[in-house]
Jmol script that loads the backbone (N, CA, C; Angstrom):
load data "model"
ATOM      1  N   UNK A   1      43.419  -1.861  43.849  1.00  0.00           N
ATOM      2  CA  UNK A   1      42.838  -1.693  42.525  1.00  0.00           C
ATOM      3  C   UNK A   1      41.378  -2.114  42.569  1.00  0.00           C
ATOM      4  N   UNK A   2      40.497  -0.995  42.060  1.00  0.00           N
ATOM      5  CA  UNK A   2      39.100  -1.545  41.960  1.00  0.00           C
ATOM      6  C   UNK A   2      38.947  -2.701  41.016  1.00  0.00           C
ATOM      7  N   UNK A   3      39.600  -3.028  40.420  1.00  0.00           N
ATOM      8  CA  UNK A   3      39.173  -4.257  39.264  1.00  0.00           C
ATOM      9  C   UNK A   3      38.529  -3.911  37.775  1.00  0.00           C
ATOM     10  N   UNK A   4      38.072  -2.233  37.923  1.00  0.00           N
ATOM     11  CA  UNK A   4      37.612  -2.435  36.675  1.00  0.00           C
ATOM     12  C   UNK A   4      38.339  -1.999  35.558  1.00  0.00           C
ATOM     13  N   UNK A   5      37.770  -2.275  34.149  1.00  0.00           N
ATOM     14  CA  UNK A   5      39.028  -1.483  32.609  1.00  0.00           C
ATOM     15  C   UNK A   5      39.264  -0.121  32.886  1.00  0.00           C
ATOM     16  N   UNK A   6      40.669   0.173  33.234  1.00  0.00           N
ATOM     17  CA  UNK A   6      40.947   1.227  32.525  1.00  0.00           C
ATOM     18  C   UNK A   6      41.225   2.317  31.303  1.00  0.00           C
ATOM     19  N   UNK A   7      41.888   0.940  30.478  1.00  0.00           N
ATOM     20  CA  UNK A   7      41.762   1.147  28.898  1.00  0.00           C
ATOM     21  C   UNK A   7      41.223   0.301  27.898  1.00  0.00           C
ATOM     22  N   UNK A   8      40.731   0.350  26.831  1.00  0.00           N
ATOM     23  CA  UNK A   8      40.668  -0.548  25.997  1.00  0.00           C
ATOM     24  C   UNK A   8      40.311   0.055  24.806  1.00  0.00           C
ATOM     25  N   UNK A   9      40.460  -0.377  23.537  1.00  0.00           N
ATOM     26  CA  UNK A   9      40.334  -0.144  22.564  1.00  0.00           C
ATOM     27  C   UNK A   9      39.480  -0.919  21.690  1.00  0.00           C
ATOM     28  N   UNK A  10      38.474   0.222  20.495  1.00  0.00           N
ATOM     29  CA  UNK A  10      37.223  -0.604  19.612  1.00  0.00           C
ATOM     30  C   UNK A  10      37.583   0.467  18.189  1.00  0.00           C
ATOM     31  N   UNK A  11      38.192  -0.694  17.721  1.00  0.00           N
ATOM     32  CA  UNK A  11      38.612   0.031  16.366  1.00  0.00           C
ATOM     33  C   UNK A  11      37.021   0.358  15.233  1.00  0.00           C
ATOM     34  N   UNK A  12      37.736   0.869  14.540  1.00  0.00           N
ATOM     35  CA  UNK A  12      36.198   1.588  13.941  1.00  0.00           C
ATOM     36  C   UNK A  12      37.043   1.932  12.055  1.00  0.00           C
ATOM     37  N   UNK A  13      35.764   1.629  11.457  1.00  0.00           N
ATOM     38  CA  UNK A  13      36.043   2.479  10.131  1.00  0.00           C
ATOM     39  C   UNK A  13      35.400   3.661  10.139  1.00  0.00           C
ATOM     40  N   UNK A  14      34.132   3.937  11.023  1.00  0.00           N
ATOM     41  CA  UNK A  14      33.628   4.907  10.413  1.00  0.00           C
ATOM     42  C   UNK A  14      33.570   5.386  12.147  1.00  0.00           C
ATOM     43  N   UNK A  15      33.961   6.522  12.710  1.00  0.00           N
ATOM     44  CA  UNK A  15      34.283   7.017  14.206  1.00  0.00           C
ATOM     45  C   UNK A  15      33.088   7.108  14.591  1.00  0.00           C
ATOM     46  N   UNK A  16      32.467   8.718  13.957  1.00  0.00           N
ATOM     47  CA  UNK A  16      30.852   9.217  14.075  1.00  0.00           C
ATOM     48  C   UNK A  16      30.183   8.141  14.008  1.00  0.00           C
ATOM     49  N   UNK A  17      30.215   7.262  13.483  1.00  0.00           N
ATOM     50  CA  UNK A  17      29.025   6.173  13.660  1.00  0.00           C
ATOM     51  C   UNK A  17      29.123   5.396  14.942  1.00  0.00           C
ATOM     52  N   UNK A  18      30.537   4.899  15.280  1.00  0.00           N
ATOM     53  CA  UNK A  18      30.329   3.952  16.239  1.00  0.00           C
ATOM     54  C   UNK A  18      30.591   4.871  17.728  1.00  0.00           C
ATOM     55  N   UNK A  19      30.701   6.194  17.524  1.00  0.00           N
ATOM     56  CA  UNK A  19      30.492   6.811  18.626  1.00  0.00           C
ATOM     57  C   UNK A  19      29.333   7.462  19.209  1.00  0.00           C
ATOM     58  N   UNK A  20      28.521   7.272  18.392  1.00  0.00           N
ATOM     59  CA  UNK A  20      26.432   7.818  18.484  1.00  0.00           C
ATOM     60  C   UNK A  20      26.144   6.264  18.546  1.00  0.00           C
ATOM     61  N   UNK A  21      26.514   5.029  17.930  1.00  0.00           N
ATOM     62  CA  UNK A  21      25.974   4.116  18.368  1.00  0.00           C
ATOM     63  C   UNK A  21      26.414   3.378  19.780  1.00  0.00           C
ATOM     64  N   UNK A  22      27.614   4.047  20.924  1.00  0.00           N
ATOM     65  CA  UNK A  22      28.491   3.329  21.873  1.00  0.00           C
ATOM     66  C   UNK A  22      27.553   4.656  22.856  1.00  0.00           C
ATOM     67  N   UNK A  23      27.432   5.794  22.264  1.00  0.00           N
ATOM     68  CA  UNK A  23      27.086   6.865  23.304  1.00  0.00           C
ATOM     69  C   UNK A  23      24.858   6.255  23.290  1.00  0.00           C
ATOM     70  N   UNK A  24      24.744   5.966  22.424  1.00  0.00           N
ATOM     71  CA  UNK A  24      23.090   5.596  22.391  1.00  0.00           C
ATOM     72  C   UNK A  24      23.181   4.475  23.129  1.00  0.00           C
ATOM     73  N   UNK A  25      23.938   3.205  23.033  1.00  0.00           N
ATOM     74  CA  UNK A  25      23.277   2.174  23.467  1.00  0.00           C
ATOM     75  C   UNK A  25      23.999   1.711  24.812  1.00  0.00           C
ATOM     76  N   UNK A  26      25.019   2.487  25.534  1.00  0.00           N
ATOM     77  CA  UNK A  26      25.505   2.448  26.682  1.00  0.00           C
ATOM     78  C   UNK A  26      25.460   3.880  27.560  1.00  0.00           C
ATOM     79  N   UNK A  27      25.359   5.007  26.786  1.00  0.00           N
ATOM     80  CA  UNK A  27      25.367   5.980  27.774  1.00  0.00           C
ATOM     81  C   UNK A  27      26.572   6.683  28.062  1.00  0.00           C
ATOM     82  N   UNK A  28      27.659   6.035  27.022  1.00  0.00           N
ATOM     83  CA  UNK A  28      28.944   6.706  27.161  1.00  0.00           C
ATOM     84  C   UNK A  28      28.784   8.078  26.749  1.00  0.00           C
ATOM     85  N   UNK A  29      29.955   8.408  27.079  1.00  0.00           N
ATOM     86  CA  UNK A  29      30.430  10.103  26.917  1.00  0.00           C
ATOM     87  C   UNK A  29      31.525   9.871  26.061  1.00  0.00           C
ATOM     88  N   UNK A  30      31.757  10.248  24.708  1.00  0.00           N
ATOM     89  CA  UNK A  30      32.576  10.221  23.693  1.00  0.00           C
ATOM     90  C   UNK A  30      33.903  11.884  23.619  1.00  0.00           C
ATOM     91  N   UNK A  31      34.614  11.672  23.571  1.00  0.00           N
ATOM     92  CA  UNK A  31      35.286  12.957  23.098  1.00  0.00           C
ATOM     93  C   UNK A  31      36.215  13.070  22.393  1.00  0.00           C
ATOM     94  N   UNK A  32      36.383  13.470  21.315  1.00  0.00           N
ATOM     95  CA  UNK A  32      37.524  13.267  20.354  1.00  0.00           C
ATOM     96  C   UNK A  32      38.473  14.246  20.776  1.00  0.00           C
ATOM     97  N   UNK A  33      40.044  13.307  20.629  1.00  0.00           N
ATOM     98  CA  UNK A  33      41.402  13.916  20.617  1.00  0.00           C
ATOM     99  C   UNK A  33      41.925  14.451  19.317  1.00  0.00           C
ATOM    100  N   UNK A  34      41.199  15.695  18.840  1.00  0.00           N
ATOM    101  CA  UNK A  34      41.687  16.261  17.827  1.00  0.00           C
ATOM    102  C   UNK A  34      43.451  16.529  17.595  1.00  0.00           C
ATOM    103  N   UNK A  35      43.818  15.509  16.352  1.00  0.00           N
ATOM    104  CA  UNK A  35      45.540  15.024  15.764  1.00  0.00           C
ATOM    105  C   UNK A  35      46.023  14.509  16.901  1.00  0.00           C
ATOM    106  N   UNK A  36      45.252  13.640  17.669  1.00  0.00           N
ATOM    107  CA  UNK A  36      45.369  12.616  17.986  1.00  0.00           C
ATOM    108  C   UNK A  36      45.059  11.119  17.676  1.00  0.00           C
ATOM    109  N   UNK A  37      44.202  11.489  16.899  1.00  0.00           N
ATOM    110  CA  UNK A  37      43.699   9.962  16.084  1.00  0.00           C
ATOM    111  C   UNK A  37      43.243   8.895  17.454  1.00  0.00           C
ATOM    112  N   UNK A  38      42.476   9.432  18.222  1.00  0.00           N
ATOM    113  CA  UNK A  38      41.743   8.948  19.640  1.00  0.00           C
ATOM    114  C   UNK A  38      40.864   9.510  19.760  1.00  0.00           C
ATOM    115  N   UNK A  39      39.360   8.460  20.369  1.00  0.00           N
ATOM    116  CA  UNK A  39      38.735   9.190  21.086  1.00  0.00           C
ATOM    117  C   UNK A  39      38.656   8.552  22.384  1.00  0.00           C
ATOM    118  N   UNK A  40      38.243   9.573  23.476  1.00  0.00           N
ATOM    119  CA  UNK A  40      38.202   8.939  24.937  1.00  0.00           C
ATOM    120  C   UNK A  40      36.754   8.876  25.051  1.00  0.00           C
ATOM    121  N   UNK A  41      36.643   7.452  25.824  1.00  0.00           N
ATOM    122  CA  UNK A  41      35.313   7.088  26.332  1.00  0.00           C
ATOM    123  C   UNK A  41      35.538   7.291  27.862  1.00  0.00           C
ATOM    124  N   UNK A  42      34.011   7.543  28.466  1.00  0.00           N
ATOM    125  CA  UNK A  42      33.790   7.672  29.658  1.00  0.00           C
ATOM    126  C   UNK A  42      32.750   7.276  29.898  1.00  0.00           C
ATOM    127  N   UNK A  43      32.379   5.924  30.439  1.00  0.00           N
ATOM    128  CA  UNK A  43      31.902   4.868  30.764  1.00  0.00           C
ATOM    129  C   UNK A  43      31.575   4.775  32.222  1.00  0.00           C
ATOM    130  N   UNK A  44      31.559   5.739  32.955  1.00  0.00           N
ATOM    131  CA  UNK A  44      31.428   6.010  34.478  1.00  0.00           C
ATOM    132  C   UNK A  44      31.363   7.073  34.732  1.00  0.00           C
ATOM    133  N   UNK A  45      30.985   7.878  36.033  1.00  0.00           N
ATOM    134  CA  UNK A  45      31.370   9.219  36.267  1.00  0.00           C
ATOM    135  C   UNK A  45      32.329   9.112  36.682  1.00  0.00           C
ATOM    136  N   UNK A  46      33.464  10.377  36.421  1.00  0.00           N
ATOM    137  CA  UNK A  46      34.487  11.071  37.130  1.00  0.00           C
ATOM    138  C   UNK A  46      34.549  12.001  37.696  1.00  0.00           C
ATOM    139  N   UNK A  47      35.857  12.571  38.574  1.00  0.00           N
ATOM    140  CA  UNK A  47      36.168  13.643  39.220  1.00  0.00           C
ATOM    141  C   UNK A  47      37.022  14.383  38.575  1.00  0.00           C
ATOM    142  N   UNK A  48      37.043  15.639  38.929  1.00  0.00           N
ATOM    143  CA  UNK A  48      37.847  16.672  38.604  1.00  0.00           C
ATOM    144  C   UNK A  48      39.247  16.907  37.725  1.00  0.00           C
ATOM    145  N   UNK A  49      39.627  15.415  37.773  1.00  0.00           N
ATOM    146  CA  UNK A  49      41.076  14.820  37.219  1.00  0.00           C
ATOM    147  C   UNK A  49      40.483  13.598  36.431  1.00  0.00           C
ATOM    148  N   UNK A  50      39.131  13.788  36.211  1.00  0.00           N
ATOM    149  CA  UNK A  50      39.116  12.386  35.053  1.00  0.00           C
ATOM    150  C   UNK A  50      39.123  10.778  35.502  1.00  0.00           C
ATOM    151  N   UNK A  51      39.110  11.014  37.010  1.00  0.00           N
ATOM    152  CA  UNK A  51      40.168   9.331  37.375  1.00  0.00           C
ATOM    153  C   UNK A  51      37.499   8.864  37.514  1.00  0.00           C
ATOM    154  N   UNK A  52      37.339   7.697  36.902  1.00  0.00           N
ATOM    155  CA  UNK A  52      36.637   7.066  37.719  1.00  0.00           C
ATOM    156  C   UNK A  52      36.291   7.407  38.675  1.00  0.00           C
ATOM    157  N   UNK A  53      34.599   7.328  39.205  1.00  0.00           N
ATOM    158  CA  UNK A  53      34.648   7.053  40.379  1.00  0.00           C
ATOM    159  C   UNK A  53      33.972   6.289  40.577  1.00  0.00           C
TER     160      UNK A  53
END
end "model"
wireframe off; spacefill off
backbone 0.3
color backbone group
């Protein structure tokens, strides 16, 4: 195991906001799981399958 988070969660009232302010001030990649009530962050680059690299 590399050691780093795989998951974690940052609850929000307002999504659009704290996802232009998580994608501005870290560089994440935001994507919403439409009727999923999720969005996925990507906080690293990945490969082809999503895994980290």
């Amino acid at each position: 195991m590399s050691g780093r988070d795989v998951h974690f969660e940052i609850p929000a009232d307002d999504v659009e906001r704290a996802s232009a302010f998580y994608a501005g001030a870290f560089g994440w990649q935001l994507s919403s799981m439409p009727g999923k009530g999720y969005t996925l962050i990507r906080t690293a680059p990945s490969d082809e399958q999503g895994m980290p690299q």
